[in-house]
C-alpha positions as a printed Julia matrix, in Angstrom:
261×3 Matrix{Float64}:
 186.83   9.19  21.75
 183.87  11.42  20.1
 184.33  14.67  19.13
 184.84  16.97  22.19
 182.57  20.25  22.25
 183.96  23.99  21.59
 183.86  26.53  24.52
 183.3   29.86  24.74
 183.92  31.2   28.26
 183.13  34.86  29.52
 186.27  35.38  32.32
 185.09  38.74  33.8
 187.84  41.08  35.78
 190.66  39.55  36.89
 188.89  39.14  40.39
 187.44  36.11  38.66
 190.76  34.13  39.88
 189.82  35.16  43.24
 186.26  35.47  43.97
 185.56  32.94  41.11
 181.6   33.23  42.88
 178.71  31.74  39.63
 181.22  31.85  36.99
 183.42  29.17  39.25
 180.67  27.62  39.99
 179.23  27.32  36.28
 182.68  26.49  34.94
 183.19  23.31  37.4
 179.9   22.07  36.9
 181.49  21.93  32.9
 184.42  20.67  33.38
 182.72  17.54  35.08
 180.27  17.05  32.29
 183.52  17.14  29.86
 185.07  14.14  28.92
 188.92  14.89  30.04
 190.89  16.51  27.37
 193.99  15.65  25.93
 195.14  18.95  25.47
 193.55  22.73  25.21
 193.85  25.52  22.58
 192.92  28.72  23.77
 192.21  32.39  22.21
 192.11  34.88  24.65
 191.26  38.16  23.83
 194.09  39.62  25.43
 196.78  38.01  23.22
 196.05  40.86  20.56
 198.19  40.69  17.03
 197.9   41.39  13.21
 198.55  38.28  12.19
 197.57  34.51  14.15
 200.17  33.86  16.68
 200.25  30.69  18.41
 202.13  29.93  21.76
 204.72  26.87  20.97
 206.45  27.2   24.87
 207.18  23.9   26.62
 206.66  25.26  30.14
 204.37  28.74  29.37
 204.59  31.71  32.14
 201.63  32.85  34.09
 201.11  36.37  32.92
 199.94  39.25  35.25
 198.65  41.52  32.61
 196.62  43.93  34.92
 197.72  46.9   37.6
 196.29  47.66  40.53
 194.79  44.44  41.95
 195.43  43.07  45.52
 198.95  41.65  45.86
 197.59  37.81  45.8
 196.39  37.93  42.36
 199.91  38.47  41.52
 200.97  35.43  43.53
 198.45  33.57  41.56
 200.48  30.97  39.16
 198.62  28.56  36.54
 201.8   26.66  35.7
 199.98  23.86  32.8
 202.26  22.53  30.75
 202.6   23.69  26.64
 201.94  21.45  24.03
 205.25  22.58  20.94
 203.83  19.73  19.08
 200.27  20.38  19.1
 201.51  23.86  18.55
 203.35  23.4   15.35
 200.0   21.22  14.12
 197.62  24.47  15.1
 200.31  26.55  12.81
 200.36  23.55   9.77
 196.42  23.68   9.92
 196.03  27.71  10.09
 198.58  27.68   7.09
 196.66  24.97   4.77
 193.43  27.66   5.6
 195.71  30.49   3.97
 195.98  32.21   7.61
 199.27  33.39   7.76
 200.56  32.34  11.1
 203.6   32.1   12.86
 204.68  30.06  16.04
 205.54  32.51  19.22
 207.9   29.89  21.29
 208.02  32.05  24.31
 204.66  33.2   25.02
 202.85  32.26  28.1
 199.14  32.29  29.31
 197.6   35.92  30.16
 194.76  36.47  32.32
 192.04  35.36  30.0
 193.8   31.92  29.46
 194.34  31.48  33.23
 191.94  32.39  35.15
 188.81  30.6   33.09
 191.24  27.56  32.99
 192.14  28.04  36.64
 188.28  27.23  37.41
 188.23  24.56  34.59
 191.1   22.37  35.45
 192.83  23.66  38.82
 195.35  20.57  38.91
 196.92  22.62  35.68
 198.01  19.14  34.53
 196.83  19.42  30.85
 199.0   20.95  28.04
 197.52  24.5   27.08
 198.08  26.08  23.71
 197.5   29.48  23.37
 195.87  31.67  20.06
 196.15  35.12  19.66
 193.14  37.3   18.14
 193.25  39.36  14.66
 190.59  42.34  15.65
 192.25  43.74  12.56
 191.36  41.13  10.22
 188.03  41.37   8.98
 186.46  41.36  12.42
 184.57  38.27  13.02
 184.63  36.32  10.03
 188.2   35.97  10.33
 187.92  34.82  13.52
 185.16  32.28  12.63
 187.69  31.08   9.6
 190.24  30.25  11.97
 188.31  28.32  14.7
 187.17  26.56  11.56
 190.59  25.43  10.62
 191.15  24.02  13.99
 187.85  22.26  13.91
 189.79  18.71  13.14
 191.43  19.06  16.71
 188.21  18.21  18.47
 188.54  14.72  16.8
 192.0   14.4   18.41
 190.6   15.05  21.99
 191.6   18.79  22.22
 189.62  21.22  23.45
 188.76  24.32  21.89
 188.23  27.22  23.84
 187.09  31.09  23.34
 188.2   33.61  26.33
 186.51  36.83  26.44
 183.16  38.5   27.49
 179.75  38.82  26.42
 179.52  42.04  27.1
 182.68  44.23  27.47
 182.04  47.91  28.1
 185.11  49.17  30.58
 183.97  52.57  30.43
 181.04  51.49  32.79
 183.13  51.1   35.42
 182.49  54.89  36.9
 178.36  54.74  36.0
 177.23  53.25  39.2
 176.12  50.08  37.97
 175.65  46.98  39.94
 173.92  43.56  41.09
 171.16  46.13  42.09
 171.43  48.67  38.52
 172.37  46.78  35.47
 173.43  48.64  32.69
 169.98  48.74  30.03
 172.4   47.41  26.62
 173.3   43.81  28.78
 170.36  41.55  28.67
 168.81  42.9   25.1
 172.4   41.98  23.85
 173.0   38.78  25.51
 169.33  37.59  24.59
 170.24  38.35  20.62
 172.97  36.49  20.65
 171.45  33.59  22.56
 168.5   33.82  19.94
 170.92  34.07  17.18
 173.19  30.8   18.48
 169.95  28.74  19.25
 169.1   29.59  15.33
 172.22  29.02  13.97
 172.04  32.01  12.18
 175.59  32.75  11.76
 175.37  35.73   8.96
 173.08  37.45  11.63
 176.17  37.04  14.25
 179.15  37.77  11.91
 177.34  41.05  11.31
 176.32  41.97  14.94
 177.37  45.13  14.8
 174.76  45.98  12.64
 172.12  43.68  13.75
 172.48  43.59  17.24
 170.76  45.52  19.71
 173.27  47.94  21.72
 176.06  46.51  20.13
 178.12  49.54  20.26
 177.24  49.98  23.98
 178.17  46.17  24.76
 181.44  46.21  22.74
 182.86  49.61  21.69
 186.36  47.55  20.32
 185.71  44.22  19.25
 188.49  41.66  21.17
 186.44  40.33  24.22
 183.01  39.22  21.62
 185.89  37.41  18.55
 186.4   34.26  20.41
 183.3   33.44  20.65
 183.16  33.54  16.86
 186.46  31.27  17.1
 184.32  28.85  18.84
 181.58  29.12  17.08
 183.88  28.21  13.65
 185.66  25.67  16.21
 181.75  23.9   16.37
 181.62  23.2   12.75
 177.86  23.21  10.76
 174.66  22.42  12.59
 176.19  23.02  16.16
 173.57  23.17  19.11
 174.55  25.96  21.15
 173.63  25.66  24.69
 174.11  28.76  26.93
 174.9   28.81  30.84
 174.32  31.32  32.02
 176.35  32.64  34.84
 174.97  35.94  36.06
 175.92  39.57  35.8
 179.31  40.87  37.03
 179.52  44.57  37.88
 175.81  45.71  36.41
 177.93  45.64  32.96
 180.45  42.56  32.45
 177.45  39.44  31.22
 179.63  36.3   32.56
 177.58  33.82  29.54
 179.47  30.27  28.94
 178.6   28.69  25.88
 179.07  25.14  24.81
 179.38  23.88  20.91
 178.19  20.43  20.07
């Protein structure tokens, strides 16, 4: 089979499992327009560590990593099978790149795993391996290094996946924003990066916080914007980026897909 694409998926508040509304919607449409995968690797930028971690369980747990929601999100279970194979080949391949990881045999999928992938593939019937992030490693270009030493997957029918948010500003949360009052940083920040993508200028991205418009203001800790530099690395040179857009959650959370080919 050709060479599946890389994904980077914005999954929003936990909500997202619930009211899935335009990101659902977006995220379907994709999953049709994918050829099926054989399996799924996934950095979420809730599995946080210092070094890459990568989720070797043969039957991983649906995590609830969130308070206060309404009891059914808690009820909520994504139970896809893991993948300890695939796992140990993520590990052999982040170890020939000089990555330093380790296999975590007991880890299951948190929120950003399982709710995108909820909306992706709701039968949960193919094997998911999880990825933590490094936002202590040299920011994004380590990130980008190690979705480029998983690039070789892609030939093997897995899909490569990025979980986090375009824009990722929690703080917001109490400044009235809305559908009605977005917050001013989103859509100069979001249009960067999809001028940035659609250029390929990847020097421009690895250094957004520099170059980007509001960058502070759309990301004031890194996690949610480093797997989309995962993906990007996952894409290999000359990708086409193609963005989806998939509206504007809160005023402040930017819900952009974007696919790799």
């Amino acid at each position: 089979m050709p060479a599946l694409p890389s994904l980077y998926v914005s999954h929003g508040s936990p909500m997202t499992a619930l009211q899935p509304g335009a990101t659902g919607e977006r995220l379907a449409e994709l999953a049709r327009a994918l050829p099926r995968p054989k399996a799924i690797v996934i950095a979420s930028a809730h599995w946080l560590a210092h070094s890459p971690l990568v989720g070797g369980a043969l039957q991983p747990e649906t995590i609830h990593d969130f308070h206060g929601f309404p009891p059914e999100l808690y009820q909520l279970r994504y139970p896809a099978p893991g993948a300890p194979a695939l796992a140990a080949q993520v590990v052999e391949l982040l170890d020939q790149a000089g990555l330093a990881p380790s296999l975590d045999p007991q880890r299951g999928l948190d929120h950003g795993a399982w709710v995108p992938l909820r909306l992706l593939y709701p039968a949960a019937d193919i094997p998911v391996v999880p990825v933590s992030v490094q936002p202590g490693q040299a920011g994004p270009a380590h990130q980008y290094a190690l979705g480029r030493a998983l690039a070789p997957l892609r030939e093997q029918g897995v899909l490569l996946i990025g979980s986090g948010s375009i824009t990722h500003n929690l703080h917001d949360l109490r400044s009235g924003y809305s559908a009605e009052r977005e917050a001013p940083y989103v859509r100069p920040f979001i249009g960067w990066i999809e001028q940035k993508l659609a250029a390929g200028d990847v020097d421009a991205l690895l250094d957004y916080r520099r170059q980007a418009p509001f960058a502070q203001h759309a990301h004031p800790t890194d996690e949610h914007l480093l797997p989309l530099f995962f993906a990007l690395g996952a894409a290999g040179e000359g990708t086409h980026a193609q963005r989806i857009d998939a509206g504007i959650d809160l005023g402040f959370l930017a819900m952009d897909i974007y696919r790799f080919d």
